[in-house]
ZALONU-952279 format. One record per atom (N, C-alpha, C): residue in one letter; x, y, z. Coordinates in steps of 0.02 Angstrom, whole numbers, padded with zeros to 5 digits, always signed. Example, Ala and Ser with C-alpha at 12.3 -4.5 7.8 and 13.67 -1.06 7.14 Angstrom:
BEGIN
A+00660-00284+00390 A+00615-00225+00390 A+00660-00165+00390 S+00642-00112+00354 S+00684-00053+00357 S+00645+00002+00394 
end
This chain:
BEGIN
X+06546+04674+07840 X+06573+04637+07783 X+06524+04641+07725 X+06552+04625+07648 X+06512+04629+07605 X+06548+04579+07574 X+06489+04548+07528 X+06511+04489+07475 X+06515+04523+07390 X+06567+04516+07378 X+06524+04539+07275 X+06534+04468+07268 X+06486+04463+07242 X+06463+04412+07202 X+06406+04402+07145 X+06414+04347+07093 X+06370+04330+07045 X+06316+04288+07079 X+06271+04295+07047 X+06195+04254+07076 X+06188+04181+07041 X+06238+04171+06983 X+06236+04099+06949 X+06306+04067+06957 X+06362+04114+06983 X+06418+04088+07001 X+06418+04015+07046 X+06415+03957+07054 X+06430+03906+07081 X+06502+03916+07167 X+06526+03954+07127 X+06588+03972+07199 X+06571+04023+07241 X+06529+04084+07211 X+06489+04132+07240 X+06422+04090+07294 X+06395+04038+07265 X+06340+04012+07292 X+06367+03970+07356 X+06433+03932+07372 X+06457+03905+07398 X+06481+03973+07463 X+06503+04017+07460 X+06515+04046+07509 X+06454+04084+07528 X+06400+04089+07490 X+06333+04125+07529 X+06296+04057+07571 X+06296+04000+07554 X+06291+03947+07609 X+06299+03941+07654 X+06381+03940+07651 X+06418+03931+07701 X+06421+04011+07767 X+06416+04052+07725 X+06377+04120+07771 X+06315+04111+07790 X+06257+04074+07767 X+06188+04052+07814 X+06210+03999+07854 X+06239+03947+07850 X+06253+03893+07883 X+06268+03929+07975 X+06321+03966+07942 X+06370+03980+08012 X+06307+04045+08030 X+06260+04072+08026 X+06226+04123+08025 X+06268+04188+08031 X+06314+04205+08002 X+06347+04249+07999 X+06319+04319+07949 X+06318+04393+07975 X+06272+04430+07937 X+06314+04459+07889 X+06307+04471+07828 X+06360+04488+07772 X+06303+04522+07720 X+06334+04572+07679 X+06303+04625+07648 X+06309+04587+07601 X+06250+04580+07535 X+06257+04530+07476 X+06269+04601+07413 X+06319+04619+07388 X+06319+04654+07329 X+06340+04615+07247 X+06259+04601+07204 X+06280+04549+07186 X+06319+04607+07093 X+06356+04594+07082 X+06396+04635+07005 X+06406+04593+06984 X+06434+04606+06908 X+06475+04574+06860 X+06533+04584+06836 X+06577+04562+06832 X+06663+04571+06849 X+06682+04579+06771 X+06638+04558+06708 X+06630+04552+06654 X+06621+04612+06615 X+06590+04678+06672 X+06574+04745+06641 X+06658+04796+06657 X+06648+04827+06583 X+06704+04870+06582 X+06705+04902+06624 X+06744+04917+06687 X+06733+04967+06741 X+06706+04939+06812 X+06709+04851+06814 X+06658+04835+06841 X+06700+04859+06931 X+06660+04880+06961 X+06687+04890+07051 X+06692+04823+07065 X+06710+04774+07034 X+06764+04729+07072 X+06816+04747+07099 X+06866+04783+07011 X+06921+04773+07000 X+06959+04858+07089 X+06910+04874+07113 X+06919+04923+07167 X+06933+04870+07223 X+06920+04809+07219 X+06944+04781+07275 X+06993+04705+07260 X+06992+04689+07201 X+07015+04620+07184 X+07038+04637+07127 X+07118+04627+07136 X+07160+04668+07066 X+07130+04621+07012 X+07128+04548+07034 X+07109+04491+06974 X+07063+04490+06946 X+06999+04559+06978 X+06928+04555+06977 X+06879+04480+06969 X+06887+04467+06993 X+06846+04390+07008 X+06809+04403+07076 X+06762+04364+07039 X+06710+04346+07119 X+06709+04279+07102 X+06686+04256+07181 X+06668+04280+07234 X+06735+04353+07279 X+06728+04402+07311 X+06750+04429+07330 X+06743+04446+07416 X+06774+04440+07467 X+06732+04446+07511 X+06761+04522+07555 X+06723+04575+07552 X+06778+04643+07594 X+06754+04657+07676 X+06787+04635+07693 X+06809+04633+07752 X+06787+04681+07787 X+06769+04709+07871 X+06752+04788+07874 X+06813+04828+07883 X+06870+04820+07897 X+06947+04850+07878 X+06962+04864+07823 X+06917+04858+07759 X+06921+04839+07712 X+06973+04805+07645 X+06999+04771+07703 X+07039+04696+07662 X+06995+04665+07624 X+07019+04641+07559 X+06958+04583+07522 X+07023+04505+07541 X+06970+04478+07539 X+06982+04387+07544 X+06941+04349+07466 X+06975+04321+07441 X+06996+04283+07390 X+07034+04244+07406 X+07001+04160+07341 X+06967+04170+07320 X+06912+04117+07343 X+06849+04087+07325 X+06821+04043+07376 X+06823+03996+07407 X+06887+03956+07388 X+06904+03932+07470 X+06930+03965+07532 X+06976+03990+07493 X+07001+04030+07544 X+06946+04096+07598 X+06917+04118+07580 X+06841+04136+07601 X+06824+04097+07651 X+06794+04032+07619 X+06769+03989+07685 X+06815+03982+07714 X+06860+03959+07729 X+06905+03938+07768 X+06896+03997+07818 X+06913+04078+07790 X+06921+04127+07856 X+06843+04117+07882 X+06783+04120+07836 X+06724+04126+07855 X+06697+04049+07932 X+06740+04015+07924 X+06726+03935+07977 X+06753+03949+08020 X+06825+03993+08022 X+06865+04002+08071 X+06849+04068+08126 X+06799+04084+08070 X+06775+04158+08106 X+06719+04141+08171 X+06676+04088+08149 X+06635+04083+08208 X+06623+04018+08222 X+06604+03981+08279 X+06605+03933+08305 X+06543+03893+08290 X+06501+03942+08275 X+06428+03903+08251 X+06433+03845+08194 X+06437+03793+08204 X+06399+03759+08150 X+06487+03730+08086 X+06518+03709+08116 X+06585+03713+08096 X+06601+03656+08026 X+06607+03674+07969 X+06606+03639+07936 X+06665+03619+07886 X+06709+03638+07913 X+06793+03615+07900 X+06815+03578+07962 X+06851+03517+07950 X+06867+03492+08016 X+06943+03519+08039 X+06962+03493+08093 X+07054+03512+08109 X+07086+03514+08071 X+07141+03550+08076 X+07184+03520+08027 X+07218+03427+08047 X+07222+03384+07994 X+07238+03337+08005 X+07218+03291+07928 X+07216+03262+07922 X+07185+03205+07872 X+07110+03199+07848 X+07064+03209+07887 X+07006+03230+07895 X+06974+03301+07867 X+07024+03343+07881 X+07025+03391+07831 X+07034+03408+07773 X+07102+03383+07753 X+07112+03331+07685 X+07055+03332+07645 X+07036+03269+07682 X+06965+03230+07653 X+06925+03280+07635 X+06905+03329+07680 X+06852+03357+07634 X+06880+03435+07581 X+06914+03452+07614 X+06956+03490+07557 X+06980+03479+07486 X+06977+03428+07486 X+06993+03345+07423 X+06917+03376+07388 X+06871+03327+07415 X+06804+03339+07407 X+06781+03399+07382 X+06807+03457+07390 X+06774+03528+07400 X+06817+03538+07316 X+06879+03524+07318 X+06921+03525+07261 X+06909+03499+07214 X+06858+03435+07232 X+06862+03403+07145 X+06787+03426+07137 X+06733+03437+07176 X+06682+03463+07172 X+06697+03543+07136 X+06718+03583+07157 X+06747+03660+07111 X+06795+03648+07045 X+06836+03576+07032 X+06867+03557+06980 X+06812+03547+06923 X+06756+03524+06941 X+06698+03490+06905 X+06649+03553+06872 X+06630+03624+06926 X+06624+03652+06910 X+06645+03701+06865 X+06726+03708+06862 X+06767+03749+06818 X+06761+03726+06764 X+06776+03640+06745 X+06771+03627+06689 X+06688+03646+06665 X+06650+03643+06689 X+06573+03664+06666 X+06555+03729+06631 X+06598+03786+06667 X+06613+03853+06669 X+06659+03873+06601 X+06692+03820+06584 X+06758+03823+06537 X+06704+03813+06459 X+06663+03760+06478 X+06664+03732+06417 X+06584+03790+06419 X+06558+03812+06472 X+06524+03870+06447 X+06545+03950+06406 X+06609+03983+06438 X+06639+04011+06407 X+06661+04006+06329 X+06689+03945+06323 X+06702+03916+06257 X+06637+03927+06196 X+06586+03916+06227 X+06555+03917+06187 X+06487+03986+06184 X+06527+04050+06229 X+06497+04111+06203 X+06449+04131+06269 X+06454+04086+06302 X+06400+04098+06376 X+06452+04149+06402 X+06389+04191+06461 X+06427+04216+06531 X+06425+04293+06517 X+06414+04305+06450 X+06401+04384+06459 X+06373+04423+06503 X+06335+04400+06532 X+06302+04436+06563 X+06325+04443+06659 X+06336+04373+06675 X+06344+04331+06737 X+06383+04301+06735 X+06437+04304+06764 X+06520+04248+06749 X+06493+04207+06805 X+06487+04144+06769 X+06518+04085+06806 X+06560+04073+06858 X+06626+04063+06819 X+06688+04058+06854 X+06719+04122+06904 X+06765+04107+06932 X+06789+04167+06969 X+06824+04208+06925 X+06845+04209+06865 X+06905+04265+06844 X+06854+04264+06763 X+06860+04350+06729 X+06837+04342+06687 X+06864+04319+06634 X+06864+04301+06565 X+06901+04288+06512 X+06863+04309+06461 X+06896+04309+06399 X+06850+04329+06351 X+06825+04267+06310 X+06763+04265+06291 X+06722+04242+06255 X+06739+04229+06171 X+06727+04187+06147 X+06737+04148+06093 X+06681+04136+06037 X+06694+04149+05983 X+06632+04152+05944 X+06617+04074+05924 X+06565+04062+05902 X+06573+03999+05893 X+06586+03964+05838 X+06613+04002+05789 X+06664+03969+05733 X+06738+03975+05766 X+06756+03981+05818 X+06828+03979+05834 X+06814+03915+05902 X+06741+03903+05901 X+06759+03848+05958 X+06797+03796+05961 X+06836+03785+06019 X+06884+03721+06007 X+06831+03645+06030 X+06843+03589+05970 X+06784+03541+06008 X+06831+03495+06044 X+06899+03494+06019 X+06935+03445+06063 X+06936+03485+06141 X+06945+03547+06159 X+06940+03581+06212 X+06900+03561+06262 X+06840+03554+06224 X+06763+03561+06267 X+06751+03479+06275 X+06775+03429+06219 X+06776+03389+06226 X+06815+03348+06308 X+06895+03387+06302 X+06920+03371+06395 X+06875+03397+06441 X+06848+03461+06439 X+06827+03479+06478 X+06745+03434+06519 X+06738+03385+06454 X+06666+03365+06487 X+06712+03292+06507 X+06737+03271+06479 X+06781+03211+06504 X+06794+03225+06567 X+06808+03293+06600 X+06824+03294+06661 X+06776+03302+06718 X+06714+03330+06677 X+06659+03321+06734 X+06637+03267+06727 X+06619+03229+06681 X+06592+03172+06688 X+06643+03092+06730 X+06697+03130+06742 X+06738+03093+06774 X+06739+03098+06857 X+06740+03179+06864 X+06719+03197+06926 X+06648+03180+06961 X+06603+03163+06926 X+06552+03154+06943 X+06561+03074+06989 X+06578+03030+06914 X+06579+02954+06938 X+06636+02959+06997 X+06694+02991+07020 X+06719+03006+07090 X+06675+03018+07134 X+06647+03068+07143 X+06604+03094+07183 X+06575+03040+07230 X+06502+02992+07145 X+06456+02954+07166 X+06511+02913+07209 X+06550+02901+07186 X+06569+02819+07231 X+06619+02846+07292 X+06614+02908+07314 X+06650+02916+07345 X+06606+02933+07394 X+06529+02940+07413 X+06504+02950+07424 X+06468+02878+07456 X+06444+02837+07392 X+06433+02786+07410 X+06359+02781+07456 X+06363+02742+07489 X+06281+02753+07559 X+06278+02779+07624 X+06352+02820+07594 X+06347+02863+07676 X+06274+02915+07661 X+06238+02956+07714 X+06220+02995+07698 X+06273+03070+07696 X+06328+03086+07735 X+06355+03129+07706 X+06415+03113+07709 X+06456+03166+07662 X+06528+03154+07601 X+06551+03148+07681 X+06547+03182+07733 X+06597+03172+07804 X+06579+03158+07858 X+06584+03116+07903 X+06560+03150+07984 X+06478+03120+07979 X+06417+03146+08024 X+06379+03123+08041 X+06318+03209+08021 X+06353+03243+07984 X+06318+03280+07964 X+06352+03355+07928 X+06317+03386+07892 X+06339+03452+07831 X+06425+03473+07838 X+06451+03457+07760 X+06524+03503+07797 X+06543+03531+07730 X+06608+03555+07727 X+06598+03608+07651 X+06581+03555+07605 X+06620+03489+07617 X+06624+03443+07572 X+06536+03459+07522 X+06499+03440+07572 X+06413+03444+07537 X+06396+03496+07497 X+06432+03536+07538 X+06394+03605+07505 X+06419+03629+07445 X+06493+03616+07434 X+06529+03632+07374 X+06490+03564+07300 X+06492+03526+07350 X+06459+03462+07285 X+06401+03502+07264 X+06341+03517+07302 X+06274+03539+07287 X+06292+03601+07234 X+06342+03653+07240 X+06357+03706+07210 X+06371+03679+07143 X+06408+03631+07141 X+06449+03598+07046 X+06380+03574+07042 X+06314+03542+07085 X+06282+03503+07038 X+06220+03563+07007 X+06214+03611+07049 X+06157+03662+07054 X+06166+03692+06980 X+06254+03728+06974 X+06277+03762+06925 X+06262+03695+06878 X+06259+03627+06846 X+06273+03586+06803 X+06197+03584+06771 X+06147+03592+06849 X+06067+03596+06806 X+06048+03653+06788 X+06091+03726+06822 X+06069+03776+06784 X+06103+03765+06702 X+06154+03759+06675 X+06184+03782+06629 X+06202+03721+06590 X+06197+03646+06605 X+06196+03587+06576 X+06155+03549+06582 X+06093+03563+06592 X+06027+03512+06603 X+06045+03450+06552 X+06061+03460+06467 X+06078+03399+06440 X+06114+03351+06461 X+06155+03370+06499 X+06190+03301+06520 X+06160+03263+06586 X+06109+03261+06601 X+06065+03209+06639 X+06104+03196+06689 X+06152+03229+06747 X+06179+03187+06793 X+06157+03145+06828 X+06071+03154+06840 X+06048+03116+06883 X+06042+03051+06866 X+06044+03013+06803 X+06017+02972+06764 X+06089+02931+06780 X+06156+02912+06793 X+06183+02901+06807 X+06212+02904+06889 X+06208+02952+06909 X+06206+02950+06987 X+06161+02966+07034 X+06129+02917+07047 X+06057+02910+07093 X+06083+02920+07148 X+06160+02909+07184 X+06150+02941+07245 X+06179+03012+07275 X+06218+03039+07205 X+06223+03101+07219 X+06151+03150+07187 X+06093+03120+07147 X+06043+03126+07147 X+06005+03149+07220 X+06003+03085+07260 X+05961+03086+07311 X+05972+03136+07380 X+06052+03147+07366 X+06100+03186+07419 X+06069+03256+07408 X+06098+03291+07332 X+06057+03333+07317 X+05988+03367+07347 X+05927+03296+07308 X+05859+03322+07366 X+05868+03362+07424 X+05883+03303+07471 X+05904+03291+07535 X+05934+03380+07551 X+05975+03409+07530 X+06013+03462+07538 X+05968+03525+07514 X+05941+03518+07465 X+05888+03578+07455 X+05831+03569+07492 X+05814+03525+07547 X+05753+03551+07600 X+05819+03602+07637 X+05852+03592+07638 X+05879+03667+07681 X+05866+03744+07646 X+05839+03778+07723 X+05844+03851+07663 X+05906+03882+07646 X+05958+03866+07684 X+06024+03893+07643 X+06030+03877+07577 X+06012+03825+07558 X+06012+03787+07505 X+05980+03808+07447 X+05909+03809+07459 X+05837+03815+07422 X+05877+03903+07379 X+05862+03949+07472 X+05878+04001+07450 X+05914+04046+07408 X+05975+04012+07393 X+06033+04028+07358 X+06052+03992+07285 X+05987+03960+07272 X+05987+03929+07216 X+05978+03976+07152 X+06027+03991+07082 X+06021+04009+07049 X+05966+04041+07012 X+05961+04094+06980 X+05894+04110+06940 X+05887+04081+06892 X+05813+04040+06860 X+05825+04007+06811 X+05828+04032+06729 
end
């Protein structure tokens, strides 16, 4: 198997986790889906990464859907629960955690980022910044800063979002908050949520974690 993926992508970072977690061995080819010609578009008509090709060479898109085959693939270390309600729950979790990120991604696009390294999974084109929209960017932070205060209180004093230990739920949060200090350090999340602050820490003593953390 091989991954394409971006090295600052937030959804890219979430399925190279979740590939150390389960110790599963996967070829890292990291591109940009952004370059004219880029060898995405040879395996993912939508060209977006994360991408994952298969050794049959089927690709799987897009990163949930990834983890999902990637949890189901091996028994190690299982971090989607049954299907049932519980699953739900953290699928919920994993959803508004990647909702939080998109909007981050959006209002980076908007404002001329990503040339180099897409963010998001699908490319778009870039915006100069006399055509920026501020009511745009304006929803768009309304929506992370909304997702956030979900998160914290959804979180609350458990130590984790599920269960009695790591499930995508964590790992997808760590990914929206990782991508928010690479590319939004101004908005201080921590300064408002001390315990998705402390969760955070807590999650980068892992080396899946540490390791796969963005370049700064």
């Amino acid at each position: 198997m091989k991954l394409l993926a971006s090295l600052t992508s937030p959804f890219a970072r979430k399925v190279r986790i979740v590939l150390s977690e389960k110790h599963i061995e996967c070829q890292l080819d990291v591109m940009n889906p952004w370059e004219a010609g880029s060898p995405v578009l040879d395996f993912n008509p939508l060209g977006q990464v994360p991408t994952l090709v298969l050794d049959d060479g089927m690709a799987v898109f897009d990163s949930s859907v990834i983890v999902e085959y990637l949890d189901a693939m091996s028994p190690v270390n299982k971090l989607i629960p049954e299907p049932g309600r519980q699953r739900v729950q953290v699928r919920r979790w994993e959803a508004l955690a990647d909702g939080v990120a998109d909007a981050a991604a959006r209002i980076f696009r908007e404002k001329g980022g990503g040339r180099h390294f897409a963010e998001n999974e699908s490319p778009q084109k870039m915006r100069v910044e006399t055509k920026q929209d501020d009511a745009w960017i304006s929803l768009q932070r309304g929506a992370i800063d909304r997702g956030l205060d979900a998160l914290e209180q959804e979180l609350g004093d458990r130590p984790w979002f599920y269960g009695h230990g790591l499930s995508l739920a964590d790992i997808a949060v760590a990914c929206c908050l990782g991508y928010l200090d690479l590319r939004f350090p101004e908005i201080e999340w921590r300064h408002k949520h001390a315990g998705l602050a402390q969760h955070m820490d807590k999650l980068m003593l892992r080396p899946s974690f540490a390791e796969s953390a963005p370049p700064g």
